[in-house]
C-alpha positions as CSV (number, residue, x, y, z in Angstrom):
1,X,41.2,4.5,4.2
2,X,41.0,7.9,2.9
3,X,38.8,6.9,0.1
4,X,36.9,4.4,2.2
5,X,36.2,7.7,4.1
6,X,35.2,9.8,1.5
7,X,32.8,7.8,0.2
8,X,31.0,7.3,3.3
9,X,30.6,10.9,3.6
10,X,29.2,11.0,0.1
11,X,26.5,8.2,0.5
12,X,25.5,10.3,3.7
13,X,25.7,14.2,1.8
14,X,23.7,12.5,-0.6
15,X,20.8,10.7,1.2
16,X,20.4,14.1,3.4
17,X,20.0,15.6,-0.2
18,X,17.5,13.1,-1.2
19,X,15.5,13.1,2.1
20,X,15.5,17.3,2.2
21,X,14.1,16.7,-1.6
22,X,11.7,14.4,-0.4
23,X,10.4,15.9,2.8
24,X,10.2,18.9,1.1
25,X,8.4,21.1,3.6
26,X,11.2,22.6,5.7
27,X,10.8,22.1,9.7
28,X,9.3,24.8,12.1
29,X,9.1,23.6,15.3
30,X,6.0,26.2,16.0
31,X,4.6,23.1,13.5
32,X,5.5,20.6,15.6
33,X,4.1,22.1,18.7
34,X,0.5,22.4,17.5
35,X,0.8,19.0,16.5
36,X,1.2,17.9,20.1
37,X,-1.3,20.2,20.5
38,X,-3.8,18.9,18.7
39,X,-3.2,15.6,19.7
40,X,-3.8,16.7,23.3
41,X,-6.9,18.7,22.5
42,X,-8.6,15.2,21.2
43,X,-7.8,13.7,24.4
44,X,-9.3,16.3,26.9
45,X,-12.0,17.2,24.7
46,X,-13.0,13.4,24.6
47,X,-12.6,13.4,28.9
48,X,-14.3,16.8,29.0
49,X,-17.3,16.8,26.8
50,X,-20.5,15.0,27.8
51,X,-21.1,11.6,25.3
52,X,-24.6,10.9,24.1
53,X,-23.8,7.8,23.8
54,X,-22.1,4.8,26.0
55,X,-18.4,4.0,24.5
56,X,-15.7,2.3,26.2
57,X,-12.9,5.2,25.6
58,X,-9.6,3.1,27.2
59,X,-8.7,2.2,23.8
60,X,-8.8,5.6,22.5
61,X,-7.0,7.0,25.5
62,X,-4.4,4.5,24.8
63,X,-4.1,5.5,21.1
64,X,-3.9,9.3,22.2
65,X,-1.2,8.7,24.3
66,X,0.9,6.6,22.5
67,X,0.3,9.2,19.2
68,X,1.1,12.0,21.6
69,X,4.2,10.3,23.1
70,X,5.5,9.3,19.6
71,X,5.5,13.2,18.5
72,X,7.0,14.3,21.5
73,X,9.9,12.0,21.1
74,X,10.1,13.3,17.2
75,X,9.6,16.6,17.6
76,X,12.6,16.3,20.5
77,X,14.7,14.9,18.0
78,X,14.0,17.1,15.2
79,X,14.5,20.1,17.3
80,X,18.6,18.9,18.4
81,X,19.6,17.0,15.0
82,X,19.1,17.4,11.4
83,X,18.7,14.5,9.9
84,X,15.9,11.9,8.7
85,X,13.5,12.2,11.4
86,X,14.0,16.1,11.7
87,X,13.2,16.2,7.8
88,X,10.5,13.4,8.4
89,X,8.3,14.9,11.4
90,X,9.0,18.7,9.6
91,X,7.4,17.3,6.7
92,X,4.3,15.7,7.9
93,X,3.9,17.9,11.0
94,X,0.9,19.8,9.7
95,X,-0.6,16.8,8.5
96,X,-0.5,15.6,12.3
97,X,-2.1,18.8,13.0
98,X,-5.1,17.6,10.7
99,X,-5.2,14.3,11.7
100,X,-6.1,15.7,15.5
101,X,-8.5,18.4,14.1
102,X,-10.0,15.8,12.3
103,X,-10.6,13.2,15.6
104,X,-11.9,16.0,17.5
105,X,-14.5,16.8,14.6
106,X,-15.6,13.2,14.0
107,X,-15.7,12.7,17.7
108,X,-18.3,15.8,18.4
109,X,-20.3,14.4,15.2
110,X,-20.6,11.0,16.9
111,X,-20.1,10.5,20.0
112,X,-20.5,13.5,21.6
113,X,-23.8,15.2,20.0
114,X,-25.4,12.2,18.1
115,X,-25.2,14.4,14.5
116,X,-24.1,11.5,12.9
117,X,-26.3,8.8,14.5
118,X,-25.4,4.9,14.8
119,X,-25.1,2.6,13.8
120,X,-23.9,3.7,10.3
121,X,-21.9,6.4,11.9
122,X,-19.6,5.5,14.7
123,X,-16.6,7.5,16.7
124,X,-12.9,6.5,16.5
125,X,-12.8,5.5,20.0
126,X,-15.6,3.4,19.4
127,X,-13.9,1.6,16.3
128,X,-10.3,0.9,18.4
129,X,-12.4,-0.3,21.0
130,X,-13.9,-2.6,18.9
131,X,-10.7,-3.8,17.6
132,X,-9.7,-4.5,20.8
133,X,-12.4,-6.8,21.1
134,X,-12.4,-8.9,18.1
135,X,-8.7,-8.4,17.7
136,X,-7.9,-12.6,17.6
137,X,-10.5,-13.0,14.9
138,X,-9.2,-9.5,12.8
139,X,-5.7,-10.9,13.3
140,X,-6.8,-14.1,11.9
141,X,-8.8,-12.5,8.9
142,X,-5.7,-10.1,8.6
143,X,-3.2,-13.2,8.1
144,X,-5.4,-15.0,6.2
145,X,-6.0,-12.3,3.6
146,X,-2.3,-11.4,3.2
147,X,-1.3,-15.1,2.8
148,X,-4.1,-15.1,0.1
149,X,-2.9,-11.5,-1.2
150,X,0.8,-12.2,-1.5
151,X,0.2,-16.0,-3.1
152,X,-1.7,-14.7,-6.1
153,X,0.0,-11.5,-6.6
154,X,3.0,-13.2,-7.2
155,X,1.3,-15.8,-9.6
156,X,0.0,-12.8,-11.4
157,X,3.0,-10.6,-11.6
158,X,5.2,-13.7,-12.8
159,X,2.4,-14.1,-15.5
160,X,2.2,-11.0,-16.7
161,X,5.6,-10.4,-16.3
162,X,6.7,-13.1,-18.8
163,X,4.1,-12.6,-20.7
164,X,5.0,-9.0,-21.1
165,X,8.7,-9.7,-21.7
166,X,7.7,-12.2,-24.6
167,X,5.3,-10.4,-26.2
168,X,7.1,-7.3,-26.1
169,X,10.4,-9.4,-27.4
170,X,9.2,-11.3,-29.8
171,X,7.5,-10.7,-32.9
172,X,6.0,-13.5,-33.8
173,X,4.7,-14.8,-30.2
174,X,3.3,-10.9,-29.7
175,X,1.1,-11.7,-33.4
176,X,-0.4,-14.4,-31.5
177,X,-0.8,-13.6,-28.1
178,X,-1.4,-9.5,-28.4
179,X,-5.1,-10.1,-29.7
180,X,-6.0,-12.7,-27.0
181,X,-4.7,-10.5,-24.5
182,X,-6.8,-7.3,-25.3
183,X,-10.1,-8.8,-25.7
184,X,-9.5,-11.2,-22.5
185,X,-7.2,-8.9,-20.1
186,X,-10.0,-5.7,-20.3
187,X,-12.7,-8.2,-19.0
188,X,-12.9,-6.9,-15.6
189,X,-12.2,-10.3,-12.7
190,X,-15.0,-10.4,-11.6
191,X,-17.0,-11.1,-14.1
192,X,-15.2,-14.4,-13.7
193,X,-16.5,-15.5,-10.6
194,X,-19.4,-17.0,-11.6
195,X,-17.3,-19.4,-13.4
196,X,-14.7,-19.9,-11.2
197,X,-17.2,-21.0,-8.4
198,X,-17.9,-23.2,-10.7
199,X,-14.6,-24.3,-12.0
200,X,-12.4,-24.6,-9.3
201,X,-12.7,-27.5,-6.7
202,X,-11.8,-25.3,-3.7
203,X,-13.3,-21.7,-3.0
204,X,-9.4,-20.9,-2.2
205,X,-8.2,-21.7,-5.8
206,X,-11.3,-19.2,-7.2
207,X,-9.9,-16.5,-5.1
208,X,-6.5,-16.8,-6.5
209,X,-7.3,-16.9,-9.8
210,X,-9.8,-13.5,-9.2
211,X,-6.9,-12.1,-7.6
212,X,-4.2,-13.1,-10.0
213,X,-6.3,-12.5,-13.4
214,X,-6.7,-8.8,-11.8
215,X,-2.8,-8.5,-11.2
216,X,-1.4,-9.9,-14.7
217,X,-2.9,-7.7,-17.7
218,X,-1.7,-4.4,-15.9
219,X,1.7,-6.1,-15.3
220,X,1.9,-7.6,-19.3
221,X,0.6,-4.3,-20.7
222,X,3.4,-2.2,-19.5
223,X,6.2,-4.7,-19.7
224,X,5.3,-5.0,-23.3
225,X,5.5,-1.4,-23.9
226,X,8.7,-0.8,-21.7
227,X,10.5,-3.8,-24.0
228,X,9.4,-2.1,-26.7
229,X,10.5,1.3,-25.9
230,X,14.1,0.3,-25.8
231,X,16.3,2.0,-28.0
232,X,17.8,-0.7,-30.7
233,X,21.3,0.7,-30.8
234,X,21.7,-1.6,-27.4
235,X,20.4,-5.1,-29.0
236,X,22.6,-3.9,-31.9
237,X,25.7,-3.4,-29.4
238,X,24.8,-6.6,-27.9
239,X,24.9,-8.4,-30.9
240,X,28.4,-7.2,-32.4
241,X,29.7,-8.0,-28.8
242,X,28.3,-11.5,-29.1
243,X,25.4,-12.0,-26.6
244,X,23.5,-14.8,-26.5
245,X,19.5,-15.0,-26.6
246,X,19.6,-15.3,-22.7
247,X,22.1,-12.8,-22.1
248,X,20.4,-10.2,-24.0
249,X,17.4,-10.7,-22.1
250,X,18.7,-10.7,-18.6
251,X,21.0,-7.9,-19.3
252,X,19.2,-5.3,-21.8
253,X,15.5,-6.4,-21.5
254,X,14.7,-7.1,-18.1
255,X,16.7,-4.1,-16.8
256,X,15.4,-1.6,-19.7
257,X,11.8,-2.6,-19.2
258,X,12.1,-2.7,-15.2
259,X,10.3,1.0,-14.6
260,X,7.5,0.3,-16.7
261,X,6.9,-3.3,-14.8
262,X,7.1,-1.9,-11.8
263,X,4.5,0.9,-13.3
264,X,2.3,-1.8,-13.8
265,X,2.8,-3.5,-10.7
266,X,2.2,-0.5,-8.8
267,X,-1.5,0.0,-11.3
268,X,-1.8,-3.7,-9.9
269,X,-1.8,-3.5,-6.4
270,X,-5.0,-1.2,-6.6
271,X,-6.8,-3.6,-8.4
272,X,-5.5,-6.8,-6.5
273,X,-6.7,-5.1,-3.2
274,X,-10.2,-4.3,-4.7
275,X,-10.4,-8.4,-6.0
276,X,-9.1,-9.5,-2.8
277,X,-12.1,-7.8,-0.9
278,X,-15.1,-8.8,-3.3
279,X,-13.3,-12.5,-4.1
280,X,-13.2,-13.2,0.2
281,X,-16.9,-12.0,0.3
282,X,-18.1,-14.6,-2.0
283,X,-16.9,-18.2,-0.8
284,X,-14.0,-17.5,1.6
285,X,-15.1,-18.5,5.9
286,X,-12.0,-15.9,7.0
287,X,-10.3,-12.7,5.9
288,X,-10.9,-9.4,6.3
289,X,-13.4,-9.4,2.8
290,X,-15.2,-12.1,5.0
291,X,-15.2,-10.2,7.9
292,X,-16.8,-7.0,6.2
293,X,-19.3,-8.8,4.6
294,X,-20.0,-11.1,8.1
295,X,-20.7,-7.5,10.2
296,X,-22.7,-6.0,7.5
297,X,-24.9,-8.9,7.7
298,X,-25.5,-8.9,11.6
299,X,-25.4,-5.2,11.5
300,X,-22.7,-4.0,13.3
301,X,-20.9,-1.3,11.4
302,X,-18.3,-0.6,14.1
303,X,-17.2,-3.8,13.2
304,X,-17.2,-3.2,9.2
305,X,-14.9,0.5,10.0
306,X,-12.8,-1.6,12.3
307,X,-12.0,-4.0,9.1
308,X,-11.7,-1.0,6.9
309,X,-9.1,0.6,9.1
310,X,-6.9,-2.3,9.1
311,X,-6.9,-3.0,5.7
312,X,-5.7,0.4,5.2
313,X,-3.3,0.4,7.8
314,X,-1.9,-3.2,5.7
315,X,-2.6,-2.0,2.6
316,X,-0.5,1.1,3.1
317,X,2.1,-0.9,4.7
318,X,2.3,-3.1,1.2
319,X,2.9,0.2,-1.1
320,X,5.3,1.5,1.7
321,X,7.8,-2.1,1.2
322,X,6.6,-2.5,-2.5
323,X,8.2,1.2,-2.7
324,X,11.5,0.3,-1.0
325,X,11.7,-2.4,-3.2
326,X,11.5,-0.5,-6.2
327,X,14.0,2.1,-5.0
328,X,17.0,-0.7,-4.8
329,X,16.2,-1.9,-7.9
330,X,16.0,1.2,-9.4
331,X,18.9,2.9,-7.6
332,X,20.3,3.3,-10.8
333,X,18.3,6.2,-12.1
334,X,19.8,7.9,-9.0
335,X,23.4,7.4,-9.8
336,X,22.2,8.7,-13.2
337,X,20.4,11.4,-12.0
């Protein structure tokens, strides 16, 4: 019981340790307070400032509120505890500070005194608002383009994952696949899409091969090199201790080459999110590629930032999971550390 104890207050001594070392910046509630500041001056300097321009601002005031209330509850928090959130909200506080600097500038540009005139320049509020409008049609496009996104990313990484893991193990399959995979995996993807239209009986199909053929060579190129950077004393071990084929592999290769795959996974996602954008604008009728590419043609730009913002709302959301993933399978370098 004792023990059971004990360890419980380790795990917690040591994720406080870990979140002070990654929230670095330490907390102030003076911080805090101009954040909620800030926040508030974008709201009345939105109701208080004459537009040039008609916008529906509900959305925005929503937004305002909800970002104000959210910070308030945080900054309450922080203030009478010390752990994750107070190290959270410390950390990014002044960032929140910029973020409402930054609305109120972009507003006064816009909206407010026409510097930046429409329709290639529009405000925030008028963005939200317009994602409150098409919101069942950017929720469609949305789930379309992350069933499309997680489908081929997976195809890809399993690729050049095994790929990566064979080449990198073996000798003789590395003499015959290395050479193919340097002249064909620096071919950028789309310069395939002439041919895949072509190819490919369905436009979906294409746009999983785009997406997949930009995912694997990242993916087989540092899996190679993270097999190869294992030190030999552990095959030897292995060996004396009488590992099979398989067991070597799932037990010294995999796990020694894991940080480098997940290096290349990580150089992967940037490139799969680029392929997934230009593949939907070619032959897909939804997603948000399809989307972009629709409002551009009739115009309406409000409609193209709208897109933008939620793909890098999603997109950001992806590194955030793909990150906690990568921290329990690497929760080993931890221990180690």
């Amino acid at each position: 019981m004792l023990m059971s104890v004990q360890q419980t207050s380790d795990k917690k001594t040591a994720k406080a340790t870990r979140d002070a070392s990654k929230y670095w910046k330490k907390w102030h509630l003076t911080w805090n307070i101009l954040s909620l500041v800030a926040v508030a001056a974008a709201y009345f300097e939105n109701k208080l400032v004459a537009s040039q321009e008609l916008v529906n601002n509900k959305t925005y005031y929503w937004f305002l509120a909800a970002y104000f209330a959210y910070l308030l509850i945080v900054t309450v928090i922080g203030q009478f505890t010390h752990g994750r959130i107070r190290h959270y909200n410390g950390h990014f506080a002044q960032l929140n500070i910029s973020l409402g600097v930054l609305l109120i500038v972009q507003d006064l540009l816009t909206e407010k005194f026409a510097v930046l005139e429409q329709p290639f320049f529009v405000s925030s509020a008028q963005i939200l608002d317009q994602m409150r409008e098409n919101a069942a049609l950017l929720w469609a496009s949305t789930l379309s383009s992350l069933g499309l996104w997680v489908v081929s990313f997976i195809v890809g990484t399993l690729l050049g994952v095994v790929l990566g893991l064979g080449m990198g193990r073996y000798r003789q399959f590395n003499y015959w696949a290395f050479p193919y995979l340097k002249v064909i995996g620096i071919i950028p993807a789309a310069a395939w899409m002439p041919l895949t239209m072509v190819i490919f009986p369905t436009s979906y199909m294409a746009e999983v091969f785009l997406i997949a053929f930009s995912v694997w060579f990242p993916v087989a190129f540092m899996t190679i090199g993270g097999v190869q950077g294992i030190s030999k004393e552990y095959f030897e071990s292995a060996k004396t201790l009488g590992f099979s084929e398989w067991q070597i592999v799932r037990k010294i290769v995999i796990p020694g080459a894991l940080p480098s795959i997940f290096t290349g996974i990580y150089t992967a996602m940037g490139l799969s999110f680029t392929m997934l954008v230009i593949s939907e604008m070619i032959g897909a009728k939804v997603g948000l590629g399809w989307f972009i590419n629709w409002a551009k043609g009739t115009g309406n730009y409000t409609q193209v930032y709208a897109a933008i913002v939620i793909m890098a709302i999603l997109f950001s959301v992806l590194f955030a999971l793909f990150t906690k993933v990568q921290d329990y399978f690497l929760r080993w370098r931890e221990k180690r550390n």
